[in-house]
N, CA, C and O of each residue as an XYZ file, in Angstrom:
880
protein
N     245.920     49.723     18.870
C     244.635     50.410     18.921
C     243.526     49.446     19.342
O     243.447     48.327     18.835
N     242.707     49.866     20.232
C     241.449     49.424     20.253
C     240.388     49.325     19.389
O     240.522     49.873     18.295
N     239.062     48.580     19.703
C     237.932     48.645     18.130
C     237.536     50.213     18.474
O     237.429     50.690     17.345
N     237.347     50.939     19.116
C     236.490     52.608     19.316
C     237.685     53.534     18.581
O     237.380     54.423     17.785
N     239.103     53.223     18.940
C     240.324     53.974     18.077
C     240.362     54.023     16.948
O     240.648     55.029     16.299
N     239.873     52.145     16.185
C     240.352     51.913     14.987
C     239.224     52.408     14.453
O     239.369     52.839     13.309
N     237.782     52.511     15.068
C     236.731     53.104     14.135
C     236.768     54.948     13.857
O     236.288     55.543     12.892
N     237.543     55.579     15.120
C     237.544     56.757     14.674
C     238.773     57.296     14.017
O     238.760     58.511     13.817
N     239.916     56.577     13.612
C     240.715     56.035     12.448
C     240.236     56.201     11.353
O     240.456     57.148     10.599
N     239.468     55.199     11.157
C     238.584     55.233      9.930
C     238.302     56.240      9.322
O     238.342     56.454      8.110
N     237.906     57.116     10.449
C     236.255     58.288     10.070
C     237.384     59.556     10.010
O     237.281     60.563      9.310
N     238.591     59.194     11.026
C     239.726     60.330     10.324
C     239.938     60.383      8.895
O     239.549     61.340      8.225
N     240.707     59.116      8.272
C     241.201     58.746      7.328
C     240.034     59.013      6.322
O     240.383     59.469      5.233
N     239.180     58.875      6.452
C     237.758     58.496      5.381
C     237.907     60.115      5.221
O     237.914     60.360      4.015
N     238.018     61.210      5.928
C     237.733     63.126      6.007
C     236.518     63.048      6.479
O     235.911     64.067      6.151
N     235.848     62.318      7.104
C     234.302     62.574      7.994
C     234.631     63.313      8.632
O     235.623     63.240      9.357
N     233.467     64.729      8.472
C     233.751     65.616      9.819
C     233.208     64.872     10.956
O     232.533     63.847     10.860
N     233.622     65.583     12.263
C     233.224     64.644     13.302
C     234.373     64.165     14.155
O     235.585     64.377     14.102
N     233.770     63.603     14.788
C     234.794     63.222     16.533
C     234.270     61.714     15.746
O     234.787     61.192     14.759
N     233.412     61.367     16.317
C     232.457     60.417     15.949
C     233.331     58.890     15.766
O     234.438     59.037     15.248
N     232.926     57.356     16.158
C     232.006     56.927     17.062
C     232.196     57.403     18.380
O     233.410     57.456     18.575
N     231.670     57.712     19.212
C     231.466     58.003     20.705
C     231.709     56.483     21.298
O     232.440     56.359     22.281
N     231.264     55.648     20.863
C     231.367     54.295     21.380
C     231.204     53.612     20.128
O     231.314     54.231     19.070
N     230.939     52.333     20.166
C     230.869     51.059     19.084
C     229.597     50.595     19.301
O     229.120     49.924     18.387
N     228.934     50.778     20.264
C     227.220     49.941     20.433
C     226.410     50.893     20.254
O     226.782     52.065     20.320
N     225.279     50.573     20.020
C     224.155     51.895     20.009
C     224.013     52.740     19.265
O     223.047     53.488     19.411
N     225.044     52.955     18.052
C     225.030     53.965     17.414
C     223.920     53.923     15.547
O     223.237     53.029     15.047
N     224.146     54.865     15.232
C     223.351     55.146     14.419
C     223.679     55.720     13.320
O     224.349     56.695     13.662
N     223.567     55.679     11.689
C     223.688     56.485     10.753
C     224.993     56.519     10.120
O     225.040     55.546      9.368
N     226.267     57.296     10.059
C     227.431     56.953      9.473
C     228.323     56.207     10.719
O     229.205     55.361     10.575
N     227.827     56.770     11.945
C     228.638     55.486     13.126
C     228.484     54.319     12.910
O     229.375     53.542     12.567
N     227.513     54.097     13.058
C     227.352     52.418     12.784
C     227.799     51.739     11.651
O     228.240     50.591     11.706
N     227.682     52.575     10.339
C     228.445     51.883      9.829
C     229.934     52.003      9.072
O     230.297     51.584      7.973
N     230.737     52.841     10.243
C     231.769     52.784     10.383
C     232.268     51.537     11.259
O     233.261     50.859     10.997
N     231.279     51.332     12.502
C     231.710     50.507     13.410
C     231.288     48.858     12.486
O     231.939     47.846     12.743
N     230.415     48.845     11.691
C     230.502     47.245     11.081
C     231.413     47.401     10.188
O     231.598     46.264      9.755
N     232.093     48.106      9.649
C     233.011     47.753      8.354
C     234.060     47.348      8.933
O     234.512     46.259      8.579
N     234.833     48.220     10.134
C     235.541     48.087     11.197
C     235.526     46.125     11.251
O     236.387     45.350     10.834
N     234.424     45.877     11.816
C     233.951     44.910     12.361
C     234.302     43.437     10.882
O     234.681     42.282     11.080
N     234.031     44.020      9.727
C     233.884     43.198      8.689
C     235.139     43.012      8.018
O     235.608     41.938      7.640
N     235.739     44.386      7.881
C     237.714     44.505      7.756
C     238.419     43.074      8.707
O     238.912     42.058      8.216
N     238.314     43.304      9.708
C     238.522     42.501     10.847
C     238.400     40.841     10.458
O     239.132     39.877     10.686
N     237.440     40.966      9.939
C     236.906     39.130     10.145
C     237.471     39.182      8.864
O     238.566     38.635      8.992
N     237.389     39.392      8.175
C     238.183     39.214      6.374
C     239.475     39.305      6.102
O     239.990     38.867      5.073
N     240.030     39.844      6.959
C     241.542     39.690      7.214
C     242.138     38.712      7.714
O     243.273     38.400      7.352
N     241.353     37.954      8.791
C     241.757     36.552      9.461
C     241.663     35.658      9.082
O     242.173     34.611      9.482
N     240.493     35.958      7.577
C     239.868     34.687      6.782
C     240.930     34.042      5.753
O     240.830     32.957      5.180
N     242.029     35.038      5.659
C     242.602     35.423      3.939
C     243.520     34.393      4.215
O     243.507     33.471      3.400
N     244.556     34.282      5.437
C     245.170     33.310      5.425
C     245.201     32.096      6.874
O     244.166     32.228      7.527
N     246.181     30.965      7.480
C     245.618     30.610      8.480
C     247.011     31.248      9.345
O     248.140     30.779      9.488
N     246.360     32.565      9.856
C     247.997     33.266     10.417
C     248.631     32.568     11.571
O     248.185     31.558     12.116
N     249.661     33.179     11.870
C     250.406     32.399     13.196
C     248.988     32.935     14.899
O     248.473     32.271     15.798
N     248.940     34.154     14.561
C     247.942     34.955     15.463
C     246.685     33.961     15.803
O     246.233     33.810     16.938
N     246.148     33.240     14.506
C     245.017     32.918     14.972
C     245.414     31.375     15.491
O     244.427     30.682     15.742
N     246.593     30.800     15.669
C     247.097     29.687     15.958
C     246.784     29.255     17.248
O     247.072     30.070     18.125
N     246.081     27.801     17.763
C     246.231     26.999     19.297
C     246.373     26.025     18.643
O     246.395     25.663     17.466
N     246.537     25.379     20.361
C     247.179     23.923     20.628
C     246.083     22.986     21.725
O     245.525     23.444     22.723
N     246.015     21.990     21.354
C     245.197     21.428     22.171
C     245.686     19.597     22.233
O     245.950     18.894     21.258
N     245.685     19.220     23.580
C     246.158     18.032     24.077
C     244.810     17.378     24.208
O     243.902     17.911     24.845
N     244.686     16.208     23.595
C     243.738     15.092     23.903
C     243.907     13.650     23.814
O     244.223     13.037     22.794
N     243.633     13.079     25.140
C     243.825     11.490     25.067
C     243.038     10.932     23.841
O     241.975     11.501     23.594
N     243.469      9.748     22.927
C     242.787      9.017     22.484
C     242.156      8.312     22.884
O     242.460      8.195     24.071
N     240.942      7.336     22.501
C     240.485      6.478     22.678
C     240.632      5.258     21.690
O     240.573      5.326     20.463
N     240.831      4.157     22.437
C     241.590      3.394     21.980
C     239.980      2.998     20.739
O     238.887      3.455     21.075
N     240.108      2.110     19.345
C     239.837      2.008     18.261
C     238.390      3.089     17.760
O     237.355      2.921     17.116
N     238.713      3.642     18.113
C     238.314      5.219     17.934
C     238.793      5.978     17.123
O     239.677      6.698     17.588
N     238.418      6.194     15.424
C     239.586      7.101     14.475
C     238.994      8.284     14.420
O     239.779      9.227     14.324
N     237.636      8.596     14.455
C     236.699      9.927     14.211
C     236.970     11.154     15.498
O     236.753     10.720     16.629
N     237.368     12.454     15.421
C     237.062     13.283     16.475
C     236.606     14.256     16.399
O     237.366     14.938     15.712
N     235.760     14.824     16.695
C     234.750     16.116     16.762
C     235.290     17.134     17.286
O     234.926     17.254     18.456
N     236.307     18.273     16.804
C     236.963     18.941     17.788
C     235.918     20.280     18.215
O     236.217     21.170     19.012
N     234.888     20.181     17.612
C     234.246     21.477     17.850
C     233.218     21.022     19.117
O     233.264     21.564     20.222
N     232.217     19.856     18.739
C     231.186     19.243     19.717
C     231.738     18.668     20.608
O     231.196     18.878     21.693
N     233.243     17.529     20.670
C     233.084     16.885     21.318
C     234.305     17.880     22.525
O     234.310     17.890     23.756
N     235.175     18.579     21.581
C     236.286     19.182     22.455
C     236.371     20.244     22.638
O     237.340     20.724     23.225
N     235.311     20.989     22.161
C     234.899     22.595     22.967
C     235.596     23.841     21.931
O     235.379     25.048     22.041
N     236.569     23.112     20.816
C     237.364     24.334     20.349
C     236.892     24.859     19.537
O     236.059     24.229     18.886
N     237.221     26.445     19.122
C     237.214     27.359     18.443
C     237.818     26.910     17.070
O     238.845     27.518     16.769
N     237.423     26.048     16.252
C     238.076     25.014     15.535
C     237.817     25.756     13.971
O     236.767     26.199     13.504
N     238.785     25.719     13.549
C     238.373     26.451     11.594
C     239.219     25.149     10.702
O     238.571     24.434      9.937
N     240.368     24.992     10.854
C     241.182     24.180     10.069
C     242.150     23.382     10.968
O     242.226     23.834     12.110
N     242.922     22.273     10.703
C     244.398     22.069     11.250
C     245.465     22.867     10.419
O     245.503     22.982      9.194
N     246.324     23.393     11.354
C     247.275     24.006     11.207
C     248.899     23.014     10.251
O     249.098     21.856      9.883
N     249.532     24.058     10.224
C     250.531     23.170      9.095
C     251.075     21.871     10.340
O     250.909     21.834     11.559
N     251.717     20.971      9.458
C     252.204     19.897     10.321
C     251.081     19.307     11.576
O     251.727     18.632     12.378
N     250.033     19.360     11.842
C     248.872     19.340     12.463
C     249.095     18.549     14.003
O     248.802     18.944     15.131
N     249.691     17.361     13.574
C     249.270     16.584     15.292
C     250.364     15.701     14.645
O     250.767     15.287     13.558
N     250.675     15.653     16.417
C     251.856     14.388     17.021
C     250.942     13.619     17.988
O     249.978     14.058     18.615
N     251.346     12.632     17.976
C     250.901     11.402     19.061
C     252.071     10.919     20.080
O     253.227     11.067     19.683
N     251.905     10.484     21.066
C     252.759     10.094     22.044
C     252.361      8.673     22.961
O     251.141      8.516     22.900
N     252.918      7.767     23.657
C     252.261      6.937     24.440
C     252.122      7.992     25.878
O     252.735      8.905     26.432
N     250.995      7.249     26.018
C     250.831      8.632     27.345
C     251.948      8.422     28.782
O     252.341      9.323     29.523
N     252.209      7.258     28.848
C     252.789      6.767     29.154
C     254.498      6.851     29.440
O     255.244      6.408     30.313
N     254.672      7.672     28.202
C     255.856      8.041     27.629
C     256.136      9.570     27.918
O     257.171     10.215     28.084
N     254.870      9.867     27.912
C     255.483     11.803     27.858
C     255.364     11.732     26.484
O     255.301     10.764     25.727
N     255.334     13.654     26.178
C     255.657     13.512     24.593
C     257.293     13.674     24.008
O     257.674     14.210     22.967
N     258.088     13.003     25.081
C     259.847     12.479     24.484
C     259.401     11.242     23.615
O     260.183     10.880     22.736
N     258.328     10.626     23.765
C     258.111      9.603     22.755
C     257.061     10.075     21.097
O     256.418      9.404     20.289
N     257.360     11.477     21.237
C     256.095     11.721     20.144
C     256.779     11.348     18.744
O     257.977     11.080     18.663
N     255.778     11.356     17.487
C     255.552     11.366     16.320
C     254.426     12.354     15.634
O     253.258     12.642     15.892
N     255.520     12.776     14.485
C     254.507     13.096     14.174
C     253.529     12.574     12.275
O     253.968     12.152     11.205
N     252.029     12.952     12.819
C     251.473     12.421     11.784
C     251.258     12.928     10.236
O     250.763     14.046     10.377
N     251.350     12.734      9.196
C     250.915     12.920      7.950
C     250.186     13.280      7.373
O     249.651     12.549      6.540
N     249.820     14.557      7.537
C     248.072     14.789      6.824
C     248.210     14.481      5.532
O     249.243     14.387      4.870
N     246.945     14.309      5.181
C     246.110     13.317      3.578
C     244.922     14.220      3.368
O     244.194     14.533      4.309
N     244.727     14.636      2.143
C     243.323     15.013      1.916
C     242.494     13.634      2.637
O     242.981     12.603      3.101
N     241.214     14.021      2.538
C     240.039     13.283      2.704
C     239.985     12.191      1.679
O     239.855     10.979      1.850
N     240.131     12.976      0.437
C     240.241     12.013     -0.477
C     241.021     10.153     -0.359
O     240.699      8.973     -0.499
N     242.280     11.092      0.015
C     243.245      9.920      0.250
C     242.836      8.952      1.285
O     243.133      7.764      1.159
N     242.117      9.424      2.384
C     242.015      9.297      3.704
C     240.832      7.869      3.035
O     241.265      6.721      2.930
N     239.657      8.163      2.727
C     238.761      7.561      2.462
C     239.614      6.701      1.524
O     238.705      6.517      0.715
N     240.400      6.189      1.121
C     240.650      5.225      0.002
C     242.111      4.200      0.983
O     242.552      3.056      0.877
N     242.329      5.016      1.598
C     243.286      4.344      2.022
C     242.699      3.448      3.848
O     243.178      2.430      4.348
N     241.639      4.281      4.360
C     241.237      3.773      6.025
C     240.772      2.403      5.761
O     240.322      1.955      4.707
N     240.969      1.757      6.990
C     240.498      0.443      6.780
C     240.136      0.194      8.320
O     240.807      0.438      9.323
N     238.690     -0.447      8.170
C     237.736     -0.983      9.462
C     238.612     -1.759      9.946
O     239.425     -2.297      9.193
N     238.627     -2.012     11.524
C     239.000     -2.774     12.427
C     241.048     -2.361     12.639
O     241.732     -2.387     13.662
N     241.278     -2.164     11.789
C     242.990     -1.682     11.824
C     243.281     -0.766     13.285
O     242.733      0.335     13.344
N     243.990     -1.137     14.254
C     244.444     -0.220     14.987
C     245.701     -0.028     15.464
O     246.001     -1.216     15.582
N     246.540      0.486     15.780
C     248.034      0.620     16.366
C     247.745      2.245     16.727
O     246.783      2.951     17.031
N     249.566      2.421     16.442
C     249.768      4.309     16.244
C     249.223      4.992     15.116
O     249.685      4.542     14.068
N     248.540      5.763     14.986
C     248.600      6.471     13.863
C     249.366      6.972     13.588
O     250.273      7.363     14.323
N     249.225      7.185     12.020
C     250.124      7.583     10.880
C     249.702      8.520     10.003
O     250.431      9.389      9.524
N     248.530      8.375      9.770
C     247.971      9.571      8.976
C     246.731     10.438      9.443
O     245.941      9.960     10.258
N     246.592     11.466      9.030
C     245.141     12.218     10.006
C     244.578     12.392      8.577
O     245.151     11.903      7.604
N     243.433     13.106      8.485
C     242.253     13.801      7.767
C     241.992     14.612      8.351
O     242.577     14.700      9.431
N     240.877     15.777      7.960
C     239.985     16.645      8.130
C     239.160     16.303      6.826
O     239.274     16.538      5.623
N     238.125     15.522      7.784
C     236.540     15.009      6.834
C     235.968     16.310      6.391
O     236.173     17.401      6.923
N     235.090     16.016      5.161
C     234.197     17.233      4.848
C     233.359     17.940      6.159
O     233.065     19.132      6.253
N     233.082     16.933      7.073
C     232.193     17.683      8.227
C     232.918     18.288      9.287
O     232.350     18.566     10.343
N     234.481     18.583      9.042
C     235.072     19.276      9.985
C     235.954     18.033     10.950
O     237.051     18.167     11.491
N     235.226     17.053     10.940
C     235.702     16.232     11.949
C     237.574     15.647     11.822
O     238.062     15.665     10.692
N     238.208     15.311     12.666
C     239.077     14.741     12.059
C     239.724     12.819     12.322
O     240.082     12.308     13.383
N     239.685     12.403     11.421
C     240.359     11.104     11.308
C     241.714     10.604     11.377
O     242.633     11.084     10.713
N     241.806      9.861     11.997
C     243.113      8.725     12.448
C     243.521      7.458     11.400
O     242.427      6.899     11.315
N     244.000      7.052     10.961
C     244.687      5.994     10.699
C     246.079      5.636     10.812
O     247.051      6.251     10.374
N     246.047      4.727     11.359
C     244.827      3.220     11.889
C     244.242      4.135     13.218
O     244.701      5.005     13.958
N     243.447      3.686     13.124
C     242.519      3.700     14.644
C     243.346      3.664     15.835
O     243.729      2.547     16.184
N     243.644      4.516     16.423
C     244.725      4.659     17.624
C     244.652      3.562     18.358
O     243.562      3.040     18.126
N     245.280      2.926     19.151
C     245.581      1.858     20.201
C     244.921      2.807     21.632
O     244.455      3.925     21.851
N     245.280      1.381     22.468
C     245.047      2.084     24.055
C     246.362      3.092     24.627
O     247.545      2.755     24.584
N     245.987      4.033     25.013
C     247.267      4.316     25.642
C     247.830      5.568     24.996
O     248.965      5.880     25.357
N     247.330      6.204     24.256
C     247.571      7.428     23.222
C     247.184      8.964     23.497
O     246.026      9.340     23.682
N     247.845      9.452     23.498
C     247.646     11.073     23.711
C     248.171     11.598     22.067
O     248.940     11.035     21.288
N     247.418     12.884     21.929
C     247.307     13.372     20.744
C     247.534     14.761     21.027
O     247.100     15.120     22.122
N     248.184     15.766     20.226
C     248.403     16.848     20.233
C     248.082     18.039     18.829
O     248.716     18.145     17.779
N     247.306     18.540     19.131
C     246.134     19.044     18.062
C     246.923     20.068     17.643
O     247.667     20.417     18.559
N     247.129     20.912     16.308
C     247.764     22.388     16.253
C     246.197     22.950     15.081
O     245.545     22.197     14.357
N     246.064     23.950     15.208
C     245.195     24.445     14.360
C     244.697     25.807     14.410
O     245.044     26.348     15.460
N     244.142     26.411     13.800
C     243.919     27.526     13.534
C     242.515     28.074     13.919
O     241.698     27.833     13.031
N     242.044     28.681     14.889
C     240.828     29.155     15.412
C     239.906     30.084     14.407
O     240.234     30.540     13.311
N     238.735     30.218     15.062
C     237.809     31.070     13.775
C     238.104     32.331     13.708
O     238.581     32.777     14.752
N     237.975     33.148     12.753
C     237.977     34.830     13.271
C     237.872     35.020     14.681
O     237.355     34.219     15.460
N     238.231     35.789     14.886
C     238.209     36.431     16.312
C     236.892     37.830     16.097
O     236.715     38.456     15.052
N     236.209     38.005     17.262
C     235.440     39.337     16.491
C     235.516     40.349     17.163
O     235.935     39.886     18.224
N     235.424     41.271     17.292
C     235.111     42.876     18.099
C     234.120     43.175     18.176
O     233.370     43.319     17.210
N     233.747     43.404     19.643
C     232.483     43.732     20.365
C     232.454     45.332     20.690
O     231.962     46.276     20.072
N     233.359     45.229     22.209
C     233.098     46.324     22.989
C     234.576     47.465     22.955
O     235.622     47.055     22.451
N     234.518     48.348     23.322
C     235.258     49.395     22.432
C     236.312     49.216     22.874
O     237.174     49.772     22.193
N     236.821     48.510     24.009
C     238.387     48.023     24.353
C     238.801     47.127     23.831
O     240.008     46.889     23.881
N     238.078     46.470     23.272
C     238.557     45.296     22.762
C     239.520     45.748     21.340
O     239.230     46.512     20.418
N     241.377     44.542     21.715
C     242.021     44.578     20.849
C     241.978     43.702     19.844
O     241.577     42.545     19.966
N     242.431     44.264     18.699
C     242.254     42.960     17.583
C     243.621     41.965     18.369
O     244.388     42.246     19.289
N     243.441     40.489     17.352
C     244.611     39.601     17.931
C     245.476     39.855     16.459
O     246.106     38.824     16.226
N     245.631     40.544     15.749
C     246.857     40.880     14.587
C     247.575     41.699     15.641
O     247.145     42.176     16.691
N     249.200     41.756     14.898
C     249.731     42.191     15.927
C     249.640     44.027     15.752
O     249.069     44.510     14.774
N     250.173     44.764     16.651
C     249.548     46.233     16.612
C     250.233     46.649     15.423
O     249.524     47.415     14.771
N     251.109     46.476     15.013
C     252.533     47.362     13.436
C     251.016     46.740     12.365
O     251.142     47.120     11.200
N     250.074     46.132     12.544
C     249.575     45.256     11.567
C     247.727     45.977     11.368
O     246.909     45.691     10.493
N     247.591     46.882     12.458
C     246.365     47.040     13.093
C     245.498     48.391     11.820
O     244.298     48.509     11.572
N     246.862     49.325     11.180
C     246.463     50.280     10.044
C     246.080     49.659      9.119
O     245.702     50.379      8.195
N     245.942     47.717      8.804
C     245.133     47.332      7.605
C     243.939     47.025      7.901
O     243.249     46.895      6.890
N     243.211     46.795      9.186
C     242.145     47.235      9.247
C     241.100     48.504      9.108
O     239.898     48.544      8.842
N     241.884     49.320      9.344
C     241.943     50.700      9.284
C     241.918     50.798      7.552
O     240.810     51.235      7.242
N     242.431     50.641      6.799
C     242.703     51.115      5.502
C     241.521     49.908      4.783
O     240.815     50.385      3.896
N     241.331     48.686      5.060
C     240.500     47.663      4.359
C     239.027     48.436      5.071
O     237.982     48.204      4.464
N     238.967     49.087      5.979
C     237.386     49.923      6.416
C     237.197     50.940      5.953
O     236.105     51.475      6.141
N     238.341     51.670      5.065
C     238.171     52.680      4.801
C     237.614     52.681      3.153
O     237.049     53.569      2.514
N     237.964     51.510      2.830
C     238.075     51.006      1.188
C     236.483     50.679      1.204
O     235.819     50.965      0.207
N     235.718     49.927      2.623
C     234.385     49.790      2.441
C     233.390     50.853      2.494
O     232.263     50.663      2.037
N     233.868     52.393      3.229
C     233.682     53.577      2.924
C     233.437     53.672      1.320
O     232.369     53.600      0.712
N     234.901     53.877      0.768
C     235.109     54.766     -0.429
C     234.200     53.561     -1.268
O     233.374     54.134     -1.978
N     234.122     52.246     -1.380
C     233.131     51.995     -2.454
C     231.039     52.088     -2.053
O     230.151     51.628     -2.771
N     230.876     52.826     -0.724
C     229.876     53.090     -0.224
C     229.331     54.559     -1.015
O     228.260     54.838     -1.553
N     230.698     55.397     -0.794
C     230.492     56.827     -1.344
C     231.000     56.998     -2.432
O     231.068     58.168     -2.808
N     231.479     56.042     -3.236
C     232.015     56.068     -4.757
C     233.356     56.941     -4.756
O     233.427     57.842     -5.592
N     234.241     56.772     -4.028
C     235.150     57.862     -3.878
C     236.417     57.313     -4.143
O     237.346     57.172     -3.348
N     236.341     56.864     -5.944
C     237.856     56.033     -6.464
C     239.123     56.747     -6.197
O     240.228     56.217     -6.085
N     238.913     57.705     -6.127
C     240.284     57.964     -5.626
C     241.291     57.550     -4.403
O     242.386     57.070     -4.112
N     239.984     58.145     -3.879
C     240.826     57.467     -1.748
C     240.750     55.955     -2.290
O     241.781     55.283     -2.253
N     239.813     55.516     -2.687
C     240.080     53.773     -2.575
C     241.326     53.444     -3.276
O     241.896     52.466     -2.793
N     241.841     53.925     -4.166
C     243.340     53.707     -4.854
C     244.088     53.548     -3.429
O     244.235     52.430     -2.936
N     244.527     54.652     -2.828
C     245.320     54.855     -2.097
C     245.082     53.918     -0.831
O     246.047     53.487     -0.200
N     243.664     53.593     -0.449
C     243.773     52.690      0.611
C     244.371     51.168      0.215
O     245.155     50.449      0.835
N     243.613     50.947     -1.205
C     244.318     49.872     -1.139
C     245.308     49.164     -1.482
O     245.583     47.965     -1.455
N     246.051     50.576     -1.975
C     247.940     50.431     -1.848
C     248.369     50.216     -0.283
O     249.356     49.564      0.055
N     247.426     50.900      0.659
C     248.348     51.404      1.801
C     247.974     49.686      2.328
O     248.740     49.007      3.013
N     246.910     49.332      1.922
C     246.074     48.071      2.912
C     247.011     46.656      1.793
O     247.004     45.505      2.230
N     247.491     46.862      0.873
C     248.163     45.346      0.185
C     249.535     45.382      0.649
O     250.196     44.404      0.996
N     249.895     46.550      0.626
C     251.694     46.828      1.434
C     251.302     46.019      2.574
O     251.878     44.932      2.520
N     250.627     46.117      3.472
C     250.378     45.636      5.011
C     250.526     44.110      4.759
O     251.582     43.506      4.946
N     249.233     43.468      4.263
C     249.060     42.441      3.501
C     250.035     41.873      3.461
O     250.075     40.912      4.231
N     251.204     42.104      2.665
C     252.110     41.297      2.021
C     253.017     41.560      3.030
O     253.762     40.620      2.754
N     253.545     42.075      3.962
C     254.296     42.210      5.124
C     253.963     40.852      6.026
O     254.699     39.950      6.427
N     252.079     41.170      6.221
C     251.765     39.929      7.332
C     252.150     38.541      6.689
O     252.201     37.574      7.449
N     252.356     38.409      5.686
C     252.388     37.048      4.418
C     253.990     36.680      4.946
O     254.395     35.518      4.920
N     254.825     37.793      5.415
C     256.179     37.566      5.314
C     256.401     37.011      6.676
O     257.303     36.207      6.909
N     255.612     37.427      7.527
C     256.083     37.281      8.898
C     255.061     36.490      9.627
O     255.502     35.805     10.550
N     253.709     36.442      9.386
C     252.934     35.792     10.202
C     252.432     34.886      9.991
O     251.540     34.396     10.682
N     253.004     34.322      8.712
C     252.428     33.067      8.367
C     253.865     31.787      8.737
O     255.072     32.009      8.824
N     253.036     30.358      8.896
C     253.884     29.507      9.063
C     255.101     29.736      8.377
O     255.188     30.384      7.335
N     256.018     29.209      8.963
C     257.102     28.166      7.899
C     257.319     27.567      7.258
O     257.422     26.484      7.832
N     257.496     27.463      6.308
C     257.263     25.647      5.551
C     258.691     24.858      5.576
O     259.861     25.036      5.236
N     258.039     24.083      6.060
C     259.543     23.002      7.044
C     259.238     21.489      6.331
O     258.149     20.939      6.166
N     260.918     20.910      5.887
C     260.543     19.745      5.209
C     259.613     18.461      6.050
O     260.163     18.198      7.119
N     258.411     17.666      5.815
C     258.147     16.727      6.806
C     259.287     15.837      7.741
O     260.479     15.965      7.465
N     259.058     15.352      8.339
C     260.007     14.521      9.351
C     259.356     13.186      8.941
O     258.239     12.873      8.527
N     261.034     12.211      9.354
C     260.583     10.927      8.801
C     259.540     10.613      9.470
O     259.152     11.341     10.383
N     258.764      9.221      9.060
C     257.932      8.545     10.202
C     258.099      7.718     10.619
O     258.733      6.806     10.088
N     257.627      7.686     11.689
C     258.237      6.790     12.993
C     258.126      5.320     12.397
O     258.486      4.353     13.069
């Protein structure tokens, strides 16, 4: 389904008389805010876990004694978290038949364990409180890095636009908009039932769209 389908979904499911939204922009009165709950279902669903859906990959040379990287300012991405198992390094030199991969550490660890002037391969990463992420040791010359992580919500604009959950997955938006209905119009009953129909979904996407959890690999 599209966002204009999944909002008149909604307004089915909800018993609104009516055809109603006509579109997703411009509208007014119970459209509109069918079309933001739509809109708010959506972003709260992507928030809950870091799914496979909202998953990229991104390749970046290091710079040699350089441990800090800015993936949002300095590398353009749609950046929320690192993803499980996060980044491998390679000599660039090598291709990545020479990769490793690195160790994430809380921050915590990160800060107790980094040390000024240290550089080779890295071994361990961070994600600093400011988003940024850290290397140790301080990469050498000659290093390529391979980023995995999880992008921000995705949002819905214009009425073609598809969500990125997959479509078998698309009726828990539908049922989590309908739940922002029924506690709008006080209507405990339907909200029971949506949010049986919307935690069944839930716990399906938990089964299938979330990582793996795979034992670490030695280090190099």
């Amino acid at each position: 389904m599209n966002f204009l389908e999944i909002a008149k979904r909604v307004r089915q499911e909800c018993g609104i008389s009516g055809d109603g939204p006509a579109a997703v922009q411009s509208q007014s009165g119970i459209s509109a805010k069918l079309v933001a709950w739509v809109q708010s279902a959506y972003e709260e669903i992507q928030s809950l876990q870091p799914w496979e859906f909202n998953w990229a990959e991104h390749t970046q040379a290091l710079t040699a004694a350089v441990a800090l990287y800015d993936p949002v300012n300095a590398w353009g991405l749609d950046f929320r978290e690192l993803a499980q198992d996060p980044i491998y390094v390679y000599r660039t030199l090598d291709g990545p038949r020479s990769k490793h991969w690195l160790c994430p550490v809380s921050w915590a660890e990160m800060r107790d364990m980094a040390q000024v002037g240290i550089q080779g391969v890295p071994v361990y990463c961070a994600t600093r409180p400011d988003s940024t992420i850290q290397f140790h040791p301080a990469p050498q010359a000659g290093l390529t890095a391979v980023i995995e992580y999880i992008k921000n919500p995705d949002t819905l604009v214009d009425s073609m636009d598809v969500p990125v959950l997959p479509a078998r997955y698309h009726m828990a938006i539908v049922w989590r908009a309908v739940m922002f209905w029924c506690a709008h119009d006080e209507n405990t009953a339907l909200y029971g039932a949506a949010n049986q129909n919307y935690q069944t979904l839930l716990r399906k996407m938990m089964r299938s769209d979330l990582p793996t959890i795979q034992m670490p690999e030695a280090l190099a």
